[in-house]
N, CA, C and O atoms as a MOPAC input file, in Angstrom:
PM7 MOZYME 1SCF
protein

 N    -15.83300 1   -38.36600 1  -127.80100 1
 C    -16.00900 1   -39.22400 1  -128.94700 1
 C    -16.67400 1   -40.51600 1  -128.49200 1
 O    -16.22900 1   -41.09600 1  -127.50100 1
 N    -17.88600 1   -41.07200 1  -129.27300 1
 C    -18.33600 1   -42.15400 1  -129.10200 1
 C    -17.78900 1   -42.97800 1  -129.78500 1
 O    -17.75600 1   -42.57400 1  -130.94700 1
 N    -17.13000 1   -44.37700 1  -129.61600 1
 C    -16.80400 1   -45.52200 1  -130.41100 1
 C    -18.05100 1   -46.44400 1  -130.40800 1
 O    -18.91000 1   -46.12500 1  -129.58700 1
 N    -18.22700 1   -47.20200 1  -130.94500 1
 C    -19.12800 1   -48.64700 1  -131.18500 1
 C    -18.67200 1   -49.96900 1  -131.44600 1
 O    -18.44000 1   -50.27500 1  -132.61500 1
 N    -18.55300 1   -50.57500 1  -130.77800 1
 C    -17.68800 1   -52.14100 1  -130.63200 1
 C    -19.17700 1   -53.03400 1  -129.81300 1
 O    -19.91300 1   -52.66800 1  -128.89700 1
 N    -19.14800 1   -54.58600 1  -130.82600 1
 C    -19.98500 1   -55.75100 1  -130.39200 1
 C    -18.50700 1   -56.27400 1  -128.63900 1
 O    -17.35200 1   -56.07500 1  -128.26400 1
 N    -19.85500 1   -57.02100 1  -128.23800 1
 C    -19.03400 1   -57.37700 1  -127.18900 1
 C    -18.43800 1   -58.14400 1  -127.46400 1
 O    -17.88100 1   -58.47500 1  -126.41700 1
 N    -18.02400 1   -58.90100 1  -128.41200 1
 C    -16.84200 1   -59.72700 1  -128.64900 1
 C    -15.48200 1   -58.62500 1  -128.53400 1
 O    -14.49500 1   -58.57300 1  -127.80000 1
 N    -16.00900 1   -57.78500 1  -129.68100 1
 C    -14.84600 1   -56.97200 1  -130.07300 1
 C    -13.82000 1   -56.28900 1  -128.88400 1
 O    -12.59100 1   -56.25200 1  -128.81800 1
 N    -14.70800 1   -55.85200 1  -128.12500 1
 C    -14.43000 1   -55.13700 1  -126.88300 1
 C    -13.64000 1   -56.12500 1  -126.37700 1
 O    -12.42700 1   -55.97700 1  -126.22800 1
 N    -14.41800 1   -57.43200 1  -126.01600 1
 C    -13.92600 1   -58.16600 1  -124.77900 1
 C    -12.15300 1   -58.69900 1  -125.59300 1
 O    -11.28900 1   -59.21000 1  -124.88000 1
 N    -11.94100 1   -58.46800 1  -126.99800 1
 C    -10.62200 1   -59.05100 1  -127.16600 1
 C     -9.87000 1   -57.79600 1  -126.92200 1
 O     -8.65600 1   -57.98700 1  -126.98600 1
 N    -10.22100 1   -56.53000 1  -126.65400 1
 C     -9.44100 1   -55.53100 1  -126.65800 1
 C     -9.25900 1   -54.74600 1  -125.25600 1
 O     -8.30700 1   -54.01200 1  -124.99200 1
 N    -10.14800 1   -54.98400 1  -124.56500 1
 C    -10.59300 1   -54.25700 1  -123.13900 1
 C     -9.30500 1   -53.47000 1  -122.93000 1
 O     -9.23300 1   -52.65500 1  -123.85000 1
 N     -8.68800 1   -53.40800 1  -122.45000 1
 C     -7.48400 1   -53.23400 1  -121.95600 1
 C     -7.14400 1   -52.19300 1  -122.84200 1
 O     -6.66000 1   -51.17700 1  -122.34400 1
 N     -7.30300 1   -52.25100 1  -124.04600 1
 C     -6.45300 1   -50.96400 1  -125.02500 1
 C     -7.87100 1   -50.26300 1  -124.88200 1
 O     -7.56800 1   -49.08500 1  -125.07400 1
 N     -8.95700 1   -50.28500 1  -124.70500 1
 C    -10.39500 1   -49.72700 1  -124.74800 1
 C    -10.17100 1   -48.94600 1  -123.66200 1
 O    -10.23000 1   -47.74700 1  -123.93600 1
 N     -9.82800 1   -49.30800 1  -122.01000 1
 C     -9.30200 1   -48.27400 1  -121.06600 1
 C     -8.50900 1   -47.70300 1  -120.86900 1
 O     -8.57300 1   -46.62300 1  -120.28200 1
 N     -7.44400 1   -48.25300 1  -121.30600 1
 C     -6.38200 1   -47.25100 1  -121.88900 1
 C     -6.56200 1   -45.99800 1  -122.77700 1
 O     -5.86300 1   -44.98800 1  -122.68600 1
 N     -7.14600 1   -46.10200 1  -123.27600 1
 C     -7.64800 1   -45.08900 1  -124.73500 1
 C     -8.56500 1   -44.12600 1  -124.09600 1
 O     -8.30100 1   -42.92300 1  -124.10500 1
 N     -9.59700 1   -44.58100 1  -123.55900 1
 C    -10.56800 1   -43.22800 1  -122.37600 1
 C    -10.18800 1   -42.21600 1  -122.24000 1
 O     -9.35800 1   -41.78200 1  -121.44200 1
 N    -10.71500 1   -41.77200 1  -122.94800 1
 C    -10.44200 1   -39.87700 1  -122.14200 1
 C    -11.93900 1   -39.10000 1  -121.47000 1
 O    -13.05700 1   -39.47100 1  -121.82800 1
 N    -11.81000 1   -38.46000 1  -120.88800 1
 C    -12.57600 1   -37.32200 1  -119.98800 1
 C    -14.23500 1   -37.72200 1  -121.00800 1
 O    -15.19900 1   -38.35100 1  -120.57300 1
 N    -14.14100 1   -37.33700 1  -121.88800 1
 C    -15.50400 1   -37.50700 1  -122.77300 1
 C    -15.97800 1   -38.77200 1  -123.58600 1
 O    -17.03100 1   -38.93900 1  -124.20200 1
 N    -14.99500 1   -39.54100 1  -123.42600 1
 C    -15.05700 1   -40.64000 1  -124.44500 1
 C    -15.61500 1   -41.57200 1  -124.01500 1
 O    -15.20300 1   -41.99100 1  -122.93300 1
 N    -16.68900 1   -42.23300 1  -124.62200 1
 C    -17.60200 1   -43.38300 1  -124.35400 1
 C    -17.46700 1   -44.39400 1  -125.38400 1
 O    -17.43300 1   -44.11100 1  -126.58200 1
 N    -17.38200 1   -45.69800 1  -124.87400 1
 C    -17.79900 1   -46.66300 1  -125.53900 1
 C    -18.98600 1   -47.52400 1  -125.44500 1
 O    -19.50700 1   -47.76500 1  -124.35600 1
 N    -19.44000 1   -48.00700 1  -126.58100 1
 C    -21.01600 1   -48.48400 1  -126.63700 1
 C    -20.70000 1   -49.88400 1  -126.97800 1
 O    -19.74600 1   -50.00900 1  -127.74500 1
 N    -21.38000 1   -51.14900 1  -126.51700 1
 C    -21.30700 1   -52.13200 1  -126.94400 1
 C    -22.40400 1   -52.49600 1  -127.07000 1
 O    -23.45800 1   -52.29100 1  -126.46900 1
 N    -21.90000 1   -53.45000 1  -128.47300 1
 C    -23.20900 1   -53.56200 1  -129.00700 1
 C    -23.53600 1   -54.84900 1  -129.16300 1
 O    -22.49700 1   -55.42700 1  -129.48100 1
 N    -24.79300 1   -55.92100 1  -129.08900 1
 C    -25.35200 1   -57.53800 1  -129.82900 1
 C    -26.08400 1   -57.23700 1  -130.08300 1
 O    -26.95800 1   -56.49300 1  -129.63800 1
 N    -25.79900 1   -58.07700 1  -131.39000 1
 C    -26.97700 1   -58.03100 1  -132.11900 1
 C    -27.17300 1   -56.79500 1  -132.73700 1
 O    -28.40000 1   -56.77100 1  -132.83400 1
 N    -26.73400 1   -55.69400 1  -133.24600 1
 C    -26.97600 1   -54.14200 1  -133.38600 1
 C    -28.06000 1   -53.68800 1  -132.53300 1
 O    -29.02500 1   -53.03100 1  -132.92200 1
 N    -27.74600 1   -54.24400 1  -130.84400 1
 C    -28.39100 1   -53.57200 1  -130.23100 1
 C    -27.63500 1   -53.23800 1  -128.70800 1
 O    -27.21800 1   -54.01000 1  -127.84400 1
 N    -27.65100 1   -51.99000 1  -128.77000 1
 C    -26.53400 1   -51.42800 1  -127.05900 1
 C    -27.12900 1   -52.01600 1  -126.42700 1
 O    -28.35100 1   -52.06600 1  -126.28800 1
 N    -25.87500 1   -52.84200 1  -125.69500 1
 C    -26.62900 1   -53.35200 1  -124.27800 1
 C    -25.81900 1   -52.84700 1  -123.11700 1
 O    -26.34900 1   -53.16300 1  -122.05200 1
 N    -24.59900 1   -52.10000 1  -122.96400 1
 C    -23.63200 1   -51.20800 1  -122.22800 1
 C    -22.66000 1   -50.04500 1  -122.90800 1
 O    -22.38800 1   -49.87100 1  -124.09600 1
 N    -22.27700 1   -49.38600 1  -121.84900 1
 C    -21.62600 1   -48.42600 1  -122.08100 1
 C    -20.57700 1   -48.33700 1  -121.27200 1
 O    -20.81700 1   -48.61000 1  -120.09600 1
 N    -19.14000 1   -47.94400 1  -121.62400 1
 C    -17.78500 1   -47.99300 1  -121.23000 1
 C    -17.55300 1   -46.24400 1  -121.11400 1
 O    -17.27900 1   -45.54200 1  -122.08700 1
 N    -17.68700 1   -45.85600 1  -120.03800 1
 C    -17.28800 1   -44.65300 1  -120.17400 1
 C    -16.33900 1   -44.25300 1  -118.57200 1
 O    -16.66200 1   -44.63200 1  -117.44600 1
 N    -15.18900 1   -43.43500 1  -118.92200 1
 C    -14.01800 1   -43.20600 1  -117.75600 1
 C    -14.79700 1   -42.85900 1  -116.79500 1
 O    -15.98600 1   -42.56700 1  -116.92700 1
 N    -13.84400 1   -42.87700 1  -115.23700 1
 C    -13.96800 1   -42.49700 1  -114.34100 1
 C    -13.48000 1   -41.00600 1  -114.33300 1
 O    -12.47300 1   -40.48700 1  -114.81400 1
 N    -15.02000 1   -40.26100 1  -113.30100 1
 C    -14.61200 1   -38.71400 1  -113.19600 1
 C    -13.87200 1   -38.33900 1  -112.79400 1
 O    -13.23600 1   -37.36700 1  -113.20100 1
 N    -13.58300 1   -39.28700 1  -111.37300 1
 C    -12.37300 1   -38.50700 1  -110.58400 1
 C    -11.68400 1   -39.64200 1  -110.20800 1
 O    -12.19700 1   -40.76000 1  -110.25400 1
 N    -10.25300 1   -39.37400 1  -109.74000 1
 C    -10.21100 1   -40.60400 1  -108.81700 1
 C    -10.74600 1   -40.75900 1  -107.34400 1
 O    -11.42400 1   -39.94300 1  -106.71900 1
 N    -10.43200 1   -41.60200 1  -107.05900 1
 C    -11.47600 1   -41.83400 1  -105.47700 1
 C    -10.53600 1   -41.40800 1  -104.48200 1
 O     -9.34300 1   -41.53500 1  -104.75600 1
 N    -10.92400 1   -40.83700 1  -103.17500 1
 C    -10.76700 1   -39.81800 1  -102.31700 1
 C     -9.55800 1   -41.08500 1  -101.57800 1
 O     -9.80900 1   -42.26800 1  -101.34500 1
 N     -8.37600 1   -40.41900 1  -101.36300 1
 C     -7.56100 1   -41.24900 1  -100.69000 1
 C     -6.46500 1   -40.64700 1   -99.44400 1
 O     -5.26300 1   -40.71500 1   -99.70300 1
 N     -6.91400 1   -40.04100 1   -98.05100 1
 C     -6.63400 1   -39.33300 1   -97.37500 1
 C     -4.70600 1   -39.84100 1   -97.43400 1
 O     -4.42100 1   -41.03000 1   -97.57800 1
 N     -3.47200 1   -38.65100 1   -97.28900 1
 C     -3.11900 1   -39.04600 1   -96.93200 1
 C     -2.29500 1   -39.53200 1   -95.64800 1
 O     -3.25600 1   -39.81700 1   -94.93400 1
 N     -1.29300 1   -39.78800 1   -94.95400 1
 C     -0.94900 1   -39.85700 1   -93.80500 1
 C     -1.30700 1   -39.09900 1   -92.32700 1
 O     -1.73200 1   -39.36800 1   -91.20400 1
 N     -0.78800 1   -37.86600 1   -93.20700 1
 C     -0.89700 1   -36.52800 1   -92.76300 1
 C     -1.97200 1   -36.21700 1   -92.24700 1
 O     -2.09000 1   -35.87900 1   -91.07000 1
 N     -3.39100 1   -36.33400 1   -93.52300 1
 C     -4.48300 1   -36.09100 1   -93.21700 1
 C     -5.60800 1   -36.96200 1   -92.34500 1
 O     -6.66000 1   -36.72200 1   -91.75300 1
 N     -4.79400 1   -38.07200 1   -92.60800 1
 C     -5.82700 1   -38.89000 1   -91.78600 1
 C     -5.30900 1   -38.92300 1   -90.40000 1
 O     -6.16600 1   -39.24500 1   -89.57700 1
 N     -3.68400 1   -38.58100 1   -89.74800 1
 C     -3.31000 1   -38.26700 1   -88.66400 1
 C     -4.59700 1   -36.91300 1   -87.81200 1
 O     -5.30100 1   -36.99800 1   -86.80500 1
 N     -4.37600 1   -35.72400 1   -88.88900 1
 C     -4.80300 1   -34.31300 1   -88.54500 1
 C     -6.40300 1   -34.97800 1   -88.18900 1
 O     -7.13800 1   -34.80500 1   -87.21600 1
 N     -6.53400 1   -35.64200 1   -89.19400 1
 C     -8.67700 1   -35.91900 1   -88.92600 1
 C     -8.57600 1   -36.33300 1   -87.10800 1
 O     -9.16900 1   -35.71500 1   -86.22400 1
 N     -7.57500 1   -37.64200 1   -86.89300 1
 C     -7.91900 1   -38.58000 1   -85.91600 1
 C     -7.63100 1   -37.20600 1   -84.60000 1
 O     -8.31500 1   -37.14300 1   -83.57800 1
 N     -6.69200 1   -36.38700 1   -84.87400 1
 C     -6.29100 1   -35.88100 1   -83.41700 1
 C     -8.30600 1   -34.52800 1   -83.78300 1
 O     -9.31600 1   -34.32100 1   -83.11100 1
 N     -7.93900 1   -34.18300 1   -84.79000 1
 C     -9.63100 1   -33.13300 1   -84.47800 1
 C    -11.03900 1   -34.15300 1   -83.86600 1
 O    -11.89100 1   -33.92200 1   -83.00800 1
 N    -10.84800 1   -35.05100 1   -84.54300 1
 C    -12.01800 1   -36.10800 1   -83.39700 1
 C    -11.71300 1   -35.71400 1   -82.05800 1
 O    -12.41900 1   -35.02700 1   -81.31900 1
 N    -10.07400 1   -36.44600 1   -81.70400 1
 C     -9.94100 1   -36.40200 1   -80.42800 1
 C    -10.41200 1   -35.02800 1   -79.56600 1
 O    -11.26200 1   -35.06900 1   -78.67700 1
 N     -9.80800 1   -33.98400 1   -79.93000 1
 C    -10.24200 1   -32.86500 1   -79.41000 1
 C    -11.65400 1   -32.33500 1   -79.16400 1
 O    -12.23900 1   -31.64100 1   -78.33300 1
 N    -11.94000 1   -33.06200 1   -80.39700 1
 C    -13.78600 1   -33.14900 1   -80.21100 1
 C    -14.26900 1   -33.85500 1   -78.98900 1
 O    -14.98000 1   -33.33000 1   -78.13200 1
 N    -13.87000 1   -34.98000 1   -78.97200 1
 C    -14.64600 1   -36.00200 1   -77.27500 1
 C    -14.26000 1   -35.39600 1   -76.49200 1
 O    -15.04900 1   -35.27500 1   -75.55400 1
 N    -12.94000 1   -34.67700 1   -76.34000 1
 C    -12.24700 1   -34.11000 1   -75.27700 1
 C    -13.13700 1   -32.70800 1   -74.94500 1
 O    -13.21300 1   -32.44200 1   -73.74500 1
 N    -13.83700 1   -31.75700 1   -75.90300 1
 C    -14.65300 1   -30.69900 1   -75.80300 1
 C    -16.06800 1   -31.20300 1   -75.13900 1
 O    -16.63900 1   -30.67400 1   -74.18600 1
 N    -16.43000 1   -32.19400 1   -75.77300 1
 C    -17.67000 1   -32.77800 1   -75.52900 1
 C    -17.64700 1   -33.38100 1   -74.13200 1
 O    -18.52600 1   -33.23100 1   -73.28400 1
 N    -16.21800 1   -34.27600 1   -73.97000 1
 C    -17.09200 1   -34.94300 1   -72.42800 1
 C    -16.61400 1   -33.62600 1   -71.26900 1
 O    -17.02200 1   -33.76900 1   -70.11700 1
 N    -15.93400 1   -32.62500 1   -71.52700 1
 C    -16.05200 1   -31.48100 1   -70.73700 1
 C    -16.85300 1   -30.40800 1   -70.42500 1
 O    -16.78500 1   -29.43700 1   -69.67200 1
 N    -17.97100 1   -31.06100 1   -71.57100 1
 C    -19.16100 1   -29.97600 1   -71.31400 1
 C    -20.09400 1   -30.13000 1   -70.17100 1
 O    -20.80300 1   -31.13000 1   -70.06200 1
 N    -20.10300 1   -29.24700 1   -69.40000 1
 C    -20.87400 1   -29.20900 1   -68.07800 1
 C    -22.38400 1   -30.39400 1   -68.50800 1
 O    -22.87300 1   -30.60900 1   -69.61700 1
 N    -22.70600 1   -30.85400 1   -67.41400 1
 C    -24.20400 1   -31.90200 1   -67.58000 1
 C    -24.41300 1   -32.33400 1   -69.13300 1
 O    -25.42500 1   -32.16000 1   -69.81300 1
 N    -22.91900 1   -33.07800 1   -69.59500 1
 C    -22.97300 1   -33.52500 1   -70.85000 1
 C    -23.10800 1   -34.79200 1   -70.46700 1
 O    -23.62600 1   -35.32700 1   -71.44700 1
 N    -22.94300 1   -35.70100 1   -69.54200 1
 C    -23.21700 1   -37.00600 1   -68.85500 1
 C    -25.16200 1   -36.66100 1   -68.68500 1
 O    -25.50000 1   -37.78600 1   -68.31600 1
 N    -25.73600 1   -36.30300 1   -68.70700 1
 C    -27.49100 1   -36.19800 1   -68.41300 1
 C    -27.91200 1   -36.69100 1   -69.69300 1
 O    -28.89700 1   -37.39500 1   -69.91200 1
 N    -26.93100 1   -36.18200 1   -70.65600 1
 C    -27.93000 1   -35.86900 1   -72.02000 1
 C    -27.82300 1   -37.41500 1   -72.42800 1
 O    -26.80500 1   -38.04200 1   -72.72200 1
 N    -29.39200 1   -37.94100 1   -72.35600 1
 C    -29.24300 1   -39.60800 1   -72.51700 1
 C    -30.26600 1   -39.48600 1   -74.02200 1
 O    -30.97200 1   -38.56800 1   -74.43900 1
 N    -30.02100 1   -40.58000 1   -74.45700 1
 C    -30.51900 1   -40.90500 1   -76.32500 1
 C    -32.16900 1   -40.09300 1   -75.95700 1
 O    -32.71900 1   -39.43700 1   -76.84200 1
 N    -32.88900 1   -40.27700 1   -74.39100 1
 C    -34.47400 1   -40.01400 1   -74.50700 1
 C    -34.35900 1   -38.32200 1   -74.72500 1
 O    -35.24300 1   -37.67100 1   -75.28200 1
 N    -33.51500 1   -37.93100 1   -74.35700 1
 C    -33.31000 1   -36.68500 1   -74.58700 1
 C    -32.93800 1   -36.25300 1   -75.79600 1
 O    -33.75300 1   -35.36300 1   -76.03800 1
 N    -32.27000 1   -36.32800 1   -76.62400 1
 C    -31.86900 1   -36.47300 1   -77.81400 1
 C    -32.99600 1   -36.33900 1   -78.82500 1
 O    -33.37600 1   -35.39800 1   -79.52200 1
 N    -33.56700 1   -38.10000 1   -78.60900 1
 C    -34.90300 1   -38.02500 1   -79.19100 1
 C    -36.04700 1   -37.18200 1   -79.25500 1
 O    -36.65900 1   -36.89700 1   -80.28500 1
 N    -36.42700 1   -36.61000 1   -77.53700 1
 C    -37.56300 1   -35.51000 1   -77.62600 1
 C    -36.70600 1   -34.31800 1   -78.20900 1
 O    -37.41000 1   -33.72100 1   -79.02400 1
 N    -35.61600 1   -33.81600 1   -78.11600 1
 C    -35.41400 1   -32.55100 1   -78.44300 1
 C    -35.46300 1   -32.71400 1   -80.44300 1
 O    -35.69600 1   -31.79500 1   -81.22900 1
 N    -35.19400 1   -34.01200 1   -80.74400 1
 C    -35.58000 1   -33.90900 1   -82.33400 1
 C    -37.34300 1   -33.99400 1   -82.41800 1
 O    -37.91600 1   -33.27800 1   -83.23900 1
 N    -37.76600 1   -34.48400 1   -81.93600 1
 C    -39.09100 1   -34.45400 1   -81.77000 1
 C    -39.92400 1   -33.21200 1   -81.72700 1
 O    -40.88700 1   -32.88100 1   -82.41900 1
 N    -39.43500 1   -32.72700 1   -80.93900 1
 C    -39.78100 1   -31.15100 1   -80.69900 1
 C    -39.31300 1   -30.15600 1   -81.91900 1
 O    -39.98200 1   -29.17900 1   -82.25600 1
 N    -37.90500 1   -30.58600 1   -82.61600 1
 C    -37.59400 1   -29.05200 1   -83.70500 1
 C    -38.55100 1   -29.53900 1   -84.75200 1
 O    -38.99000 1   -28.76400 1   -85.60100 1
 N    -38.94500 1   -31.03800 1   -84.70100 1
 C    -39.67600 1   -31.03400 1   -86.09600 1
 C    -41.54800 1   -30.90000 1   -85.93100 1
 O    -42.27900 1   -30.95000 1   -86.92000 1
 N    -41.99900 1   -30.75400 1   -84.70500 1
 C    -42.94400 1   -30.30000 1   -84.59100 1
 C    -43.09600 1   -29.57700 1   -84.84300 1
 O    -44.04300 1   -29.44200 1   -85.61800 1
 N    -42.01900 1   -27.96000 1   -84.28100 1
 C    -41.77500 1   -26.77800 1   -85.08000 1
 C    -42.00000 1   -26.09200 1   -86.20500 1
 O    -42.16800 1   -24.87300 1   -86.15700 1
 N    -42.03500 1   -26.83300 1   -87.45400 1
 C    -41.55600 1   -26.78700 1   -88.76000 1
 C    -42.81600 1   -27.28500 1   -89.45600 1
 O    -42.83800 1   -27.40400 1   -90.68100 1

């Protein structure tokens, strides 16, 4: 559902205006009978790891450096190397 509210109107109500939001519902504000914004909900909420997960992330890093600095002549591989070997796949292509 679209509503239509001047920005006065809105600005005395805001609060019952986000409250009221649902999944599809937009609000239009209007001066002058002319839109100059739109009030419409958030899709999701925002990504908020918790304890658990951000424990599990930090130890899979760890295990990661721990794989990595055990890789045989993984101390050689310096940024110039790095660089030509990207250099080279995109010559490729």
């Amino acid at each position: 559902m679209t509503y239509t509210l001047s920005v006065a109107e809105a600005a005395s109500q805001l609060s019952d205006l986000v409250r009221r939001l649902s999944g599809s519902d937009t609000v239009v504000l209007m001066e002058n009978d002319i839109p100059v914004a739109e009030i419409v909900p958030r899709l999701s909420a925002p990504f908020s790891p918790s304890r658990t997960e951000r424990t599990a992330a930090v130890e899979a890093f760890m295990r990661l450096c721990e794989e990595a600095e055990s890789t045989p002549n993984a101390g050689d591989i310096t940024d110039e190397v790095i660089l030509a070997e990207i250099a080279a796949y995109r010559s490729e292509k």
